[in-house]
N, C-alpha and C positions, 0 to 999 in steps of 0.2 A: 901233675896233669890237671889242666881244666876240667877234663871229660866232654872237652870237643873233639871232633872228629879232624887229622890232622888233615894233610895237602896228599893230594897223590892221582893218578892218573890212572883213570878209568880202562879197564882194561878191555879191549876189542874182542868180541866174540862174533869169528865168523859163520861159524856152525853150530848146530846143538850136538853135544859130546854126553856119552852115555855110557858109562865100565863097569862090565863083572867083574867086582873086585874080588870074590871067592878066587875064580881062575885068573885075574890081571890086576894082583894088587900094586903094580906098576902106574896103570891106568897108560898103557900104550897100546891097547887095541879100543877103539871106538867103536860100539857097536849099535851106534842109535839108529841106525837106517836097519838096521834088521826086528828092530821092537817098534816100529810108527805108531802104537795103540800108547805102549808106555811116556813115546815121545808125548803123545796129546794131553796125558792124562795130567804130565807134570807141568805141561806148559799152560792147561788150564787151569790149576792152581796154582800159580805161581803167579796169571794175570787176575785172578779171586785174590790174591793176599796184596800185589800193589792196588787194589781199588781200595782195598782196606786202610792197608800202612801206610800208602803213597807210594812212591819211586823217584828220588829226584832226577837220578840220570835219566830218566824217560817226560818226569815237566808231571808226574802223578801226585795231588796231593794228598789224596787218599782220606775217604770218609771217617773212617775210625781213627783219626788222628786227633790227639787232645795236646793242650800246653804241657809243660814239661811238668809235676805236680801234682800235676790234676787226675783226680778219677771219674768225673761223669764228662 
């Protein structure tokens, strides 16, 4: 392997999906509309770490992003 990233197809997320895995290690009960605080709290960290790392599927290049090698 290179250690490039191979081909594949972005996968479509219509909803935010959210499981107690204690009681649904299945993960077939969705319970993210019953926790809206938890739903916020990952989806603002999640838009904090692509400002960081970027996002390509979103066009994010992301500030804390360096050449590959490099540490400053």
């Amino acid at each position: 392997m290179d250690g490039q990233m191979g081909s594949y197809e972005p996968l479509q997320v219509n909803e935010t999906e959210l499981y107690d895995l204690e009681i649904n290690p299945g993960e077939s009960i969705n319970v993210a509309t019953d926790f809206p605080e938890i739903i916020s709290t990952i989806e603002a960290l999640a838009d904090e770490m692509r400002m960081d790392l970027g996002d390509s599927l979103q066009g994010i290049e992301g500030s804390g992003r360096r050449p590959a090698g490099s540490i400053n």
